[in-house]
PDB file of N, CA, C and O in Angstrom:
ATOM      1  N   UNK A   1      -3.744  -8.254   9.459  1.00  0.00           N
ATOM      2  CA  UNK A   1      -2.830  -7.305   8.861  1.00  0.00           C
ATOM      3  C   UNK A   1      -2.654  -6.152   9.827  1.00  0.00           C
ATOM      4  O   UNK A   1      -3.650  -5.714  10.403  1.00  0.00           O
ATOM      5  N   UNK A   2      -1.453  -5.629  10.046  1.00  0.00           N
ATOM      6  CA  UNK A   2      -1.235  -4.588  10.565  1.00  0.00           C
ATOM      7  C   UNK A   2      -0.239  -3.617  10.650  1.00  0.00           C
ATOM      8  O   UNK A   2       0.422  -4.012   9.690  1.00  0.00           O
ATOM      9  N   UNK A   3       0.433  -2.560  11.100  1.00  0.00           N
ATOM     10  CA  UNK A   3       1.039  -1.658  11.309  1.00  0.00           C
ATOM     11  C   UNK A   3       1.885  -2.408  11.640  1.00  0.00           C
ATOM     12  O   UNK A   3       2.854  -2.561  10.896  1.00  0.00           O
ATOM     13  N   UNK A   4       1.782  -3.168  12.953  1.00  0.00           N
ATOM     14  CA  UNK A   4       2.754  -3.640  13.746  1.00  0.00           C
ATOM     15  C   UNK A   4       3.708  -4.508  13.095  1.00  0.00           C
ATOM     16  O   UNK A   4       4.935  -4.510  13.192  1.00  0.00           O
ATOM     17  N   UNK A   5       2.920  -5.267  12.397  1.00  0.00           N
ATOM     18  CA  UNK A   5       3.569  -6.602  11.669  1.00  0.00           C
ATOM     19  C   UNK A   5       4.608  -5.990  10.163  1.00  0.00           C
ATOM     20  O   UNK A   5       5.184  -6.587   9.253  1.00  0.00           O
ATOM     21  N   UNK A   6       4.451  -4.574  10.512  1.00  0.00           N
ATOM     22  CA  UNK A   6       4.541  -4.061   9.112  1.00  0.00           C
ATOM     23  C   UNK A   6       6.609  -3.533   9.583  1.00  0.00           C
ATOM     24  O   UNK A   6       7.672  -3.602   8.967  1.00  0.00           O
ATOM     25  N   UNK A   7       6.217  -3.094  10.852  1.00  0.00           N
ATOM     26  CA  UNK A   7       7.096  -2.587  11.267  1.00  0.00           C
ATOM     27  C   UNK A   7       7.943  -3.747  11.791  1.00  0.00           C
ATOM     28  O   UNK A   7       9.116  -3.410  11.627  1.00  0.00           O
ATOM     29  N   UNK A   8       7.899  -4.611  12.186  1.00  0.00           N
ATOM     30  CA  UNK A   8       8.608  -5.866  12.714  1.00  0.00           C
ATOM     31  C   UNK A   8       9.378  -6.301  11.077  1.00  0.00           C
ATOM     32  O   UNK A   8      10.568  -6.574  10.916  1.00  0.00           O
ATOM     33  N   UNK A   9       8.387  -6.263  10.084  1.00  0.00           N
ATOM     34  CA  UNK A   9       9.244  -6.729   8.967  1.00  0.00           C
ATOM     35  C   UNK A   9      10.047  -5.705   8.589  1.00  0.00           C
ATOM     36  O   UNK A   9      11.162  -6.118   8.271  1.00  0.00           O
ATOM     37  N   UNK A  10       9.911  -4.479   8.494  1.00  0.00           N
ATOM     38  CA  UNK A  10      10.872  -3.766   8.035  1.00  0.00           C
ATOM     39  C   UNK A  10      12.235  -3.308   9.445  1.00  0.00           C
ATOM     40  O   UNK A  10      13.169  -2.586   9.095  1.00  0.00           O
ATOM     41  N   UNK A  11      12.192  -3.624  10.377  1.00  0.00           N
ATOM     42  CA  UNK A  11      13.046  -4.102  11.103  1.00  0.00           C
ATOM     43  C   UNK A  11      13.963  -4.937  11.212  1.00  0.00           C
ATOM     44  O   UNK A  11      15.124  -4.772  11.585  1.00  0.00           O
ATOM     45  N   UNK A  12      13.124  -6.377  10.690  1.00  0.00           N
ATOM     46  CA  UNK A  12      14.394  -7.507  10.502  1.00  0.00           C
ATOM     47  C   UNK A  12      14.881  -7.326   9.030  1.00  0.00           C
ATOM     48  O   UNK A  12      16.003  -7.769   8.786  1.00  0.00           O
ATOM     49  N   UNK A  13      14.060  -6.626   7.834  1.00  0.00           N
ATOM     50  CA  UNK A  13      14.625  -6.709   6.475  1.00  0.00           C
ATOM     51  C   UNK A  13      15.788  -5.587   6.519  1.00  0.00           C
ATOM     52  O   UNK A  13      16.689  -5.795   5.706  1.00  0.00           O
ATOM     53  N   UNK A  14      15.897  -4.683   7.149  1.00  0.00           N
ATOM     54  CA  UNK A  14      16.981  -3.621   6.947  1.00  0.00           C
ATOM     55  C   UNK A  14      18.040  -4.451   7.844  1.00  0.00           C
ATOM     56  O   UNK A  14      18.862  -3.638   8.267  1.00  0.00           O
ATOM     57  N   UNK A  15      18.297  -5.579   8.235  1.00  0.00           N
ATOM     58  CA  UNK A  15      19.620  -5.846   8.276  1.00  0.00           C
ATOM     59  C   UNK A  15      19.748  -6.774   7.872  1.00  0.00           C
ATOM     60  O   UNK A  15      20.919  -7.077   8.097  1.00  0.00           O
ATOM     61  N   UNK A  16      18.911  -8.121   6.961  1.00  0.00           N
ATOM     62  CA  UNK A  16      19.030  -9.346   6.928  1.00  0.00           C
ATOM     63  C   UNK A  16      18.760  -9.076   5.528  1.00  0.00           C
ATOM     64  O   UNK A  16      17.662  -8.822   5.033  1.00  0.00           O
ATOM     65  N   UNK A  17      20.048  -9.173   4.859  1.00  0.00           N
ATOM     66  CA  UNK A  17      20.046  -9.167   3.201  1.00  0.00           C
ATOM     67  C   UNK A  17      19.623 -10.649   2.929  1.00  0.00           C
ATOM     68  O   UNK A  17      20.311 -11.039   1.985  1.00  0.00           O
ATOM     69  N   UNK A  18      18.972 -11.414   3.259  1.00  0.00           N
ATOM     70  CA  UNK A  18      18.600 -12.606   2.295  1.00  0.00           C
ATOM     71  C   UNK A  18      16.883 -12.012   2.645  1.00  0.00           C
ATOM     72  O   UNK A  18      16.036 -12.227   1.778  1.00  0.00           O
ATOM     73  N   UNK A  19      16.675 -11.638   3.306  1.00  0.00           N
ATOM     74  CA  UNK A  19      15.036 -10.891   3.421  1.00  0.00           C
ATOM     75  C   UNK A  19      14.515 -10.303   2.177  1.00  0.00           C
ATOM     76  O   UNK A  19      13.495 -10.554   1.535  1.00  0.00           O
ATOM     77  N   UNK A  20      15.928  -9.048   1.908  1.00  0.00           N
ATOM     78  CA  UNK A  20      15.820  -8.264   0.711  1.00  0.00           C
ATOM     79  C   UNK A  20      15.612  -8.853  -0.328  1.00  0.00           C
ATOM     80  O   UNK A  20      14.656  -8.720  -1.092  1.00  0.00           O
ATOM     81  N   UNK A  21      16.914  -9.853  -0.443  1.00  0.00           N
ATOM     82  CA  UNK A  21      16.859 -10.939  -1.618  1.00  0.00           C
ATOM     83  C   UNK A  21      15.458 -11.289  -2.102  1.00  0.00           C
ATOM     84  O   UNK A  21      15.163 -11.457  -3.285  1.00  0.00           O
ATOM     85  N   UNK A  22      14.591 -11.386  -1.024  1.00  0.00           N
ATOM     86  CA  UNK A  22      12.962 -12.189  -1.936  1.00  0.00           C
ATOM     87  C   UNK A  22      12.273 -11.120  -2.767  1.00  0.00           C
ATOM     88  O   UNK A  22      11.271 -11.355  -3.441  1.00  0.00           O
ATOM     89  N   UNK A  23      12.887  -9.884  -2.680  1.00  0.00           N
ATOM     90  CA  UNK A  23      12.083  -9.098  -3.089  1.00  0.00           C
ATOM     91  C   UNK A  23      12.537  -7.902  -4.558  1.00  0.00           C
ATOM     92  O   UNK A  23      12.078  -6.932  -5.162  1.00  0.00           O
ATOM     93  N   UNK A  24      13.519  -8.648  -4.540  1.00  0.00           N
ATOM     94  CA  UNK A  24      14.317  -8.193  -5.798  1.00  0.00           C
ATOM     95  C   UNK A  24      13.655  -8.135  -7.340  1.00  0.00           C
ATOM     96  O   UNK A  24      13.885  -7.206  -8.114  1.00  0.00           O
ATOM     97  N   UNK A  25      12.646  -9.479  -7.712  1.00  0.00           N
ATOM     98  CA  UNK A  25      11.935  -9.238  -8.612  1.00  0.00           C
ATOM     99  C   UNK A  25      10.361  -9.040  -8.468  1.00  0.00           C
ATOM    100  O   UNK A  25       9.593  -9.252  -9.406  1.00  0.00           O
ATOM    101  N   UNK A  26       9.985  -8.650  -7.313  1.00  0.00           N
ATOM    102  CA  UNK A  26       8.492  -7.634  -7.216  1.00  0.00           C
ATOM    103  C   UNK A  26       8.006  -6.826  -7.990  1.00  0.00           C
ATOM    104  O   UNK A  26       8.776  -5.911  -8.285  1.00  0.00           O
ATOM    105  N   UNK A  27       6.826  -6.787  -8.537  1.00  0.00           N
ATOM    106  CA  UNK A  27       7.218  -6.040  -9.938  1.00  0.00           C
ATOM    107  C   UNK A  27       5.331  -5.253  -8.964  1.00  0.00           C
ATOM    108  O   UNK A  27       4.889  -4.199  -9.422  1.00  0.00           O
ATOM    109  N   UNK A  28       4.761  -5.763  -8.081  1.00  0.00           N
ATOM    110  CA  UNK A  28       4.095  -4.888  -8.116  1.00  0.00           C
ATOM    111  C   UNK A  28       3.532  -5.136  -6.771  1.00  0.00           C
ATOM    112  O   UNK A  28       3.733  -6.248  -6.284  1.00  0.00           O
ATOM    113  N   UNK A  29       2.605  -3.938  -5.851  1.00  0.00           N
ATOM    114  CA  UNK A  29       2.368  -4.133  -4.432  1.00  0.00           C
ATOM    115  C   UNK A  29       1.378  -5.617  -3.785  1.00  0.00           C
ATOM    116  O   UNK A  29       1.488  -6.130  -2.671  1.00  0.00           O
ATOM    117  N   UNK A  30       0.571  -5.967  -4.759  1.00  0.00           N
ATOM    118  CA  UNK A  30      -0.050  -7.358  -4.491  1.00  0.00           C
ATOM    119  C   UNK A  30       1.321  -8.429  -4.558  1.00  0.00           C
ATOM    120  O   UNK A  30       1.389  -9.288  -3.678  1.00  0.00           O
ATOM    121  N   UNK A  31       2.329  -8.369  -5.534  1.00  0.00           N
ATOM    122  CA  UNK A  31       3.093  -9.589  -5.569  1.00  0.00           C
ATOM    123  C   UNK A  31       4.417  -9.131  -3.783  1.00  0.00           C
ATOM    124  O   UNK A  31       5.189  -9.793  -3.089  1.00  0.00           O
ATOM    125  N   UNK A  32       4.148  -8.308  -3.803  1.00  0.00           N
ATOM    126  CA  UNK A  32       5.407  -7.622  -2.319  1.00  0.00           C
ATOM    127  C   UNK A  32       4.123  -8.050  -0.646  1.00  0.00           C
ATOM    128  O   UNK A  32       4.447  -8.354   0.502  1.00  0.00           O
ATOM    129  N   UNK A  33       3.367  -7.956  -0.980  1.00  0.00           N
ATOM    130  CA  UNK A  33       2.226  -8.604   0.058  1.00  0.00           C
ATOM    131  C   UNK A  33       2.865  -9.969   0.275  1.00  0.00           C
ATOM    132  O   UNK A  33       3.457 -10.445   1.244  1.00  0.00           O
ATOM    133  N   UNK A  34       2.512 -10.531  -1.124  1.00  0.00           N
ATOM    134  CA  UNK A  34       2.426 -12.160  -0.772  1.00  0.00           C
ATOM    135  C   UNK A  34       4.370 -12.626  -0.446  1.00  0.00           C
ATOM    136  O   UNK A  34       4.855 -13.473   0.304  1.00  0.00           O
ATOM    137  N   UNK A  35       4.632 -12.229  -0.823  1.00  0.00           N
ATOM    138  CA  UNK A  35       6.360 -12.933  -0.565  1.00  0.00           C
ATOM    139  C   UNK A  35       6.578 -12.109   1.134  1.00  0.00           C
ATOM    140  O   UNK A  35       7.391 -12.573   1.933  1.00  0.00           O
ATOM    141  N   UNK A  36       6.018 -11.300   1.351  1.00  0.00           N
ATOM    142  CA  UNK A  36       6.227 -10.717   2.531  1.00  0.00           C
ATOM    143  C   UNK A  36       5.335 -12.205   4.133  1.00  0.00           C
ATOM    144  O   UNK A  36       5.815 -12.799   5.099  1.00  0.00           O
ATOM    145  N   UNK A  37       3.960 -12.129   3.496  1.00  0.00           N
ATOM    146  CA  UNK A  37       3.226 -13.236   4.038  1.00  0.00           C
ATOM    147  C   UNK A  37       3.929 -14.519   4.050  1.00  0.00           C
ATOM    148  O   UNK A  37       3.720 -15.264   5.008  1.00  0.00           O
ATOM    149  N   UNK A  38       4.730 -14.886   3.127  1.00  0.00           N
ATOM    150  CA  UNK A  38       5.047 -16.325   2.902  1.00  0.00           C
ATOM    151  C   UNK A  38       6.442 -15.973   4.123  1.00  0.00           C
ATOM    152  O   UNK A  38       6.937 -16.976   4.637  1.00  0.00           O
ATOM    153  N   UNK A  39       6.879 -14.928   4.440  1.00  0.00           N
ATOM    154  CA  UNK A  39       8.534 -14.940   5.082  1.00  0.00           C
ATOM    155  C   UNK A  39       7.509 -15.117   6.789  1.00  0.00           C
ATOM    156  O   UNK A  39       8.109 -15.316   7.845  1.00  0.00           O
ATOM    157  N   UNK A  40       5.422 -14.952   6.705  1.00  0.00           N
ATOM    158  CA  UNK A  40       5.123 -14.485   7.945  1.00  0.00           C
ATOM    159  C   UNK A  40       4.888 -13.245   8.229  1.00  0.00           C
ATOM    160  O   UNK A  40       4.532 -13.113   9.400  1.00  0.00           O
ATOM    161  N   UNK A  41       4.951 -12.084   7.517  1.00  0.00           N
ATOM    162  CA  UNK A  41       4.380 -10.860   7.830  1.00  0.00           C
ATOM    163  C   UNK A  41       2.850 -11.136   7.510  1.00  0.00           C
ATOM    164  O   UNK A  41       2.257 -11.971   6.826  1.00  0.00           O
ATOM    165  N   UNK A  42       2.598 -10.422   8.042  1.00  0.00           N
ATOM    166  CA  UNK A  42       0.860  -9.930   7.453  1.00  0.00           C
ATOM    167  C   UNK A  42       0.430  -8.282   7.770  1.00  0.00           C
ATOM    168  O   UNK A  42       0.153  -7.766   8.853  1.00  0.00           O
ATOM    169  N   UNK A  43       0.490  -7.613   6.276  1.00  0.00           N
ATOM    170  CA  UNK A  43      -0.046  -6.053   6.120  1.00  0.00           C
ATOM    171  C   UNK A  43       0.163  -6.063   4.919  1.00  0.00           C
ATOM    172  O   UNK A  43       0.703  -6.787   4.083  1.00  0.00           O
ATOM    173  N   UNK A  44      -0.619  -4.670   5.007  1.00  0.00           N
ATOM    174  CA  UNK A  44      -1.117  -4.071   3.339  1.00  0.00           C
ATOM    175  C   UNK A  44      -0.300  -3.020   2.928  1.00  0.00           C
ATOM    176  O   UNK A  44       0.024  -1.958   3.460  1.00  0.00           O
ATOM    177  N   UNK A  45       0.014  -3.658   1.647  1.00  0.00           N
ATOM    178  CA  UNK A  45       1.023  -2.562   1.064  1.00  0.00           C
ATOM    179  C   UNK A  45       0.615  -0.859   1.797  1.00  0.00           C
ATOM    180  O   UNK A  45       1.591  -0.166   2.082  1.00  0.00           O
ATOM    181  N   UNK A  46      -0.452  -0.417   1.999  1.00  0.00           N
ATOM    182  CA  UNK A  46      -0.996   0.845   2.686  1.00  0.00           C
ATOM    183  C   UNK A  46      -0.345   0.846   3.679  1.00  0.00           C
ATOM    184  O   UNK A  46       0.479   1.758   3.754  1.00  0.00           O
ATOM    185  N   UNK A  47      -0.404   0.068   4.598  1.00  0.00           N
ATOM    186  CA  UNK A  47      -0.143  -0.001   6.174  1.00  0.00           C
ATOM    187  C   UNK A  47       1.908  -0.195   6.017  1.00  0.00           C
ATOM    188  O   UNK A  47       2.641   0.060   6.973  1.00  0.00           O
ATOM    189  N   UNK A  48       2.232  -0.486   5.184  1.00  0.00           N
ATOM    190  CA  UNK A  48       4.026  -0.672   4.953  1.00  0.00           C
ATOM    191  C   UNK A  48       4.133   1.062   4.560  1.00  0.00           C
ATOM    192  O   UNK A  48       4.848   1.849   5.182  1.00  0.00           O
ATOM    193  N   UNK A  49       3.419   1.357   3.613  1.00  0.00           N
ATOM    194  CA  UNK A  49       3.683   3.071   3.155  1.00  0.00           C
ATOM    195  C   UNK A  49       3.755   4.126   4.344  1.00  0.00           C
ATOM    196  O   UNK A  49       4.452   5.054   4.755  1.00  0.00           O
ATOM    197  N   UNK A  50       2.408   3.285   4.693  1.00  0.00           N
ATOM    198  CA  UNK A  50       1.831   4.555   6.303  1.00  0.00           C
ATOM    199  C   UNK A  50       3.262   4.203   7.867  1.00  0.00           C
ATOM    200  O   UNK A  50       3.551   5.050   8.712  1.00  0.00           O
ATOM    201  N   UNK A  51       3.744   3.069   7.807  1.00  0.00           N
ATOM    202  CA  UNK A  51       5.109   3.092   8.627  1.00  0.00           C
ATOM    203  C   UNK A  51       6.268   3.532   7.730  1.00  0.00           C
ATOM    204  O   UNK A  51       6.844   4.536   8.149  1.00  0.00           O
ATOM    205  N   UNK A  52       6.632   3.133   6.858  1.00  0.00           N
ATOM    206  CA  UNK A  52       8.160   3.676   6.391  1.00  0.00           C
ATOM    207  C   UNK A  52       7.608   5.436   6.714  1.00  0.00           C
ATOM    208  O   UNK A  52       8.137   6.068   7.629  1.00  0.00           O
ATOM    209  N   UNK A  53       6.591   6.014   5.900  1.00  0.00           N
ATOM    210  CA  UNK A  53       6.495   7.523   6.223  1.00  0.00           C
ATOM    211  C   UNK A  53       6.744   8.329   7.694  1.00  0.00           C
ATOM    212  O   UNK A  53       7.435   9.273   8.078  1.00  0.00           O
ATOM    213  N   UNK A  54       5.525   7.156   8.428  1.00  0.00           N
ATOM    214  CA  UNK A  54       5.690   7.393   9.907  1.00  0.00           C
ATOM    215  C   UNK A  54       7.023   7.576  10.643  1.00  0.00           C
ATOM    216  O   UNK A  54       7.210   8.387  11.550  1.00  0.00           O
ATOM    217  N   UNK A  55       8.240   6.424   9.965  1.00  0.00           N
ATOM    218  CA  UNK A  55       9.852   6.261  10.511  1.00  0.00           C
ATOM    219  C   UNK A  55      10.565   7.531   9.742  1.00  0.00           C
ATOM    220  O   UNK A  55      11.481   8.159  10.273  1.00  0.00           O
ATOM    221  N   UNK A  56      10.108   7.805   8.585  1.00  0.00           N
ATOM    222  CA  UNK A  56      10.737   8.906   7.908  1.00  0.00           C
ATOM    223  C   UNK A  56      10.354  10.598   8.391  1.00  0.00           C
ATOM    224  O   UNK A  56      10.820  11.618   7.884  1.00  0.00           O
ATOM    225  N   UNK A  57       9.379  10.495   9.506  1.00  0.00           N
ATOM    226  CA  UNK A  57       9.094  12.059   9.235  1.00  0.00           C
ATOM    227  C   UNK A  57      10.499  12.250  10.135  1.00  0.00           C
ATOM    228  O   UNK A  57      11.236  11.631  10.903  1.00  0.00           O
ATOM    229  N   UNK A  58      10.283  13.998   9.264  1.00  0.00           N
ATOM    230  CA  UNK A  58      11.868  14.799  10.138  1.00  0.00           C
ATOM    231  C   UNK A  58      12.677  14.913   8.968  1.00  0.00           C
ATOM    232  O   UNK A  58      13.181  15.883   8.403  1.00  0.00           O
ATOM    233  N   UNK A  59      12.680  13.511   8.710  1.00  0.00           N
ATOM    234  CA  UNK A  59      14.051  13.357   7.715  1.00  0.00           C
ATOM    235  C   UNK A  59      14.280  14.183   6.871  1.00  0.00           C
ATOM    236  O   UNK A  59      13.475  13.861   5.997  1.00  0.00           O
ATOM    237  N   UNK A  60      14.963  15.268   6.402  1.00  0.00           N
ATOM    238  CA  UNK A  60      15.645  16.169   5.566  1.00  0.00           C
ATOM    239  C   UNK A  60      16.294  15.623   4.573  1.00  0.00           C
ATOM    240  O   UNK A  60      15.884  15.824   3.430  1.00  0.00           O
ATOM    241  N   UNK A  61      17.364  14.874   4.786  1.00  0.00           N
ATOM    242  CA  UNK A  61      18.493  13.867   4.235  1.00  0.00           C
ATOM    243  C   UNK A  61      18.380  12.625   3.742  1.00  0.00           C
ATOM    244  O   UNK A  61      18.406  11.697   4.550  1.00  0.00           O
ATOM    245  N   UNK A  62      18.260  12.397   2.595  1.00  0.00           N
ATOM    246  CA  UNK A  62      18.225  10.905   2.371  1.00  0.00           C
ATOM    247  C   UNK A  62      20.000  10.634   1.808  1.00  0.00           C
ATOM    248  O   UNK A  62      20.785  11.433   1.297  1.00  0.00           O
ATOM    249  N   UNK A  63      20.141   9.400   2.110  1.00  0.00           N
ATOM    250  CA  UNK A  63      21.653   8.589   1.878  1.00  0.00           C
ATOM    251  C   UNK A  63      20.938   7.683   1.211  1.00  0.00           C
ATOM    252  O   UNK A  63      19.852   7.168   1.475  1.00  0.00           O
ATOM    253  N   UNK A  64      21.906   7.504   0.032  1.00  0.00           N
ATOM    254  CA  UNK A  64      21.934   6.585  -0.633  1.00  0.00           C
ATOM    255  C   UNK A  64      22.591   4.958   0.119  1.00  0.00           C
ATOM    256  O   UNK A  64      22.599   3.880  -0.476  1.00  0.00           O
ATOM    257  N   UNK A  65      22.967   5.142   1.184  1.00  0.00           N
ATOM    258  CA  UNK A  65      23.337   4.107   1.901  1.00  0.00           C
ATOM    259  C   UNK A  65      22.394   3.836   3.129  1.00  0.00           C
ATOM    260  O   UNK A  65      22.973   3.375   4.113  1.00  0.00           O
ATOM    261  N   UNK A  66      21.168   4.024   3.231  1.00  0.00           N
ATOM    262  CA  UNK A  66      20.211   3.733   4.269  1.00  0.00           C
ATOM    263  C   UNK A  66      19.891   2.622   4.464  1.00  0.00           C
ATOM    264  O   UNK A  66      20.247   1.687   3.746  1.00  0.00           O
ATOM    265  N   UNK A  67      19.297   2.536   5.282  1.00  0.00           N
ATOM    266  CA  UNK A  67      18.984   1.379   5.940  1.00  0.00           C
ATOM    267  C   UNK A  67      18.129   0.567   4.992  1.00  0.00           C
ATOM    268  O   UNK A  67      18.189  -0.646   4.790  1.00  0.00           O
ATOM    269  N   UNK A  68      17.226   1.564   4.384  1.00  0.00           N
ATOM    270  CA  UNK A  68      15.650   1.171   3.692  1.00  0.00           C
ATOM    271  C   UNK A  68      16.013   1.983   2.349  1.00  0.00           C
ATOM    272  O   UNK A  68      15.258   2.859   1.929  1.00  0.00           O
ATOM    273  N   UNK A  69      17.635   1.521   1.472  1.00  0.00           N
ATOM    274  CA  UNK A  69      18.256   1.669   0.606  1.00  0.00           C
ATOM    275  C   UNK A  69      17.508   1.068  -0.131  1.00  0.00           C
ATOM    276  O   UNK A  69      16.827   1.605  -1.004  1.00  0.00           O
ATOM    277  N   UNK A  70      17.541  -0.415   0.184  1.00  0.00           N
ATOM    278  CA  UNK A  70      17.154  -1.584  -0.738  1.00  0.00           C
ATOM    279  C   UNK A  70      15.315  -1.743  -0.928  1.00  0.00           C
ATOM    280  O   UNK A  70      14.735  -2.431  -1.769  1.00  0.00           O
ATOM    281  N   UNK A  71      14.708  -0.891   0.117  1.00  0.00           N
ATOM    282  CA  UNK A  71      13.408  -1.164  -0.243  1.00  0.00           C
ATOM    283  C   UNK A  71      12.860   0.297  -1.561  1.00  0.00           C
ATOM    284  O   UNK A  71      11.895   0.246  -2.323  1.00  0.00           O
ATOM    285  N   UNK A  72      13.752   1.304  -1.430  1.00  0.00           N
ATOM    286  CA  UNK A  72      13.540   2.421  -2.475  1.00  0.00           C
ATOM    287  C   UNK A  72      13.632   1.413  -3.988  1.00  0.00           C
ATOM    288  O   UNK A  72      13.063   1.833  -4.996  1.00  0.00           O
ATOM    289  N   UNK A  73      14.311   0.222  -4.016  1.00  0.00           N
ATOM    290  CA  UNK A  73      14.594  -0.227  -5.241  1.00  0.00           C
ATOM    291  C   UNK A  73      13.411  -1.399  -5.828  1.00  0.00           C
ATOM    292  O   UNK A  73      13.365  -1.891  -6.955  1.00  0.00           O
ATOM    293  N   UNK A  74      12.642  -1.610  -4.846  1.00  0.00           N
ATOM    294  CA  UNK A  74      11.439  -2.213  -5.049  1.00  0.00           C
ATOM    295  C   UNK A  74      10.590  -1.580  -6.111  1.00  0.00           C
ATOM    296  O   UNK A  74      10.061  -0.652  -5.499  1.00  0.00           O
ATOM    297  N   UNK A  75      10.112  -1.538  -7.456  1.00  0.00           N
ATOM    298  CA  UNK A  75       9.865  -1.539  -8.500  1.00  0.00           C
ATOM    299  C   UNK A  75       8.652  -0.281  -8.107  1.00  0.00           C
ATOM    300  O   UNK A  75       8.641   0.847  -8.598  1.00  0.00           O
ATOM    301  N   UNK A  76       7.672  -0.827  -7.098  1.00  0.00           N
ATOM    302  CA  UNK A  76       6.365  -0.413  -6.683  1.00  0.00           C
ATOM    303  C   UNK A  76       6.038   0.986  -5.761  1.00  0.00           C
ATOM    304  O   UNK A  76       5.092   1.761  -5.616  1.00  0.00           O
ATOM    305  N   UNK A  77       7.481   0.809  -5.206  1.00  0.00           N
ATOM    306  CA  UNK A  77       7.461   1.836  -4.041  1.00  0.00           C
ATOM    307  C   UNK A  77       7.897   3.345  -4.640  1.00  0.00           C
ATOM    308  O   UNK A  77       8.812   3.644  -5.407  1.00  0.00           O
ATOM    309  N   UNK A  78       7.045   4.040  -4.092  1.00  0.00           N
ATOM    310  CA  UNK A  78       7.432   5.694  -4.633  1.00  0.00           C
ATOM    311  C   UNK A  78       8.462   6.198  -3.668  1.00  0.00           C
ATOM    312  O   UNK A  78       8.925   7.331  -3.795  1.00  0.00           O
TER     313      UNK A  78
END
């Protein structure tokens, strides 16, 4: 598990809407692990929090049209 692997997935998922698609009914951070593992990632819901934050510092502005639009809608994620 790692950072790295964390960031590679949220790289290819912010442009590849069938990525997003698997994750539409996640209802909690153990079930967003495993559908993440099965696409080939490997990290811990911790280590996905600790990069999106890491990509977000600075940010002032959130758009409702971002990149990481579709992961705010993930059930689990604050």
């Amino acid at each position: 598990m790692s950072k790295q692997s964390a960031t590679q997935f949220l790289s290819v998922a912010a442009r590849d809407s069938d990525v997003q698609e698997n994750f539409k009914s996640v209802n909690n951070p153990q079930e967003f692990v495993k559908v993440a593992e099965e696409l080939g990632y490997s990290f811990t819901p911790e280590e996905l929090k600790d990069v999106v934050k890491e990509h977000s510092e600075g940010v002032t502005l959130r758009r409702k049209t971002g990149i990481w639009n579709w992961l705010r809608h993930v059930k689990w994620i604050e």
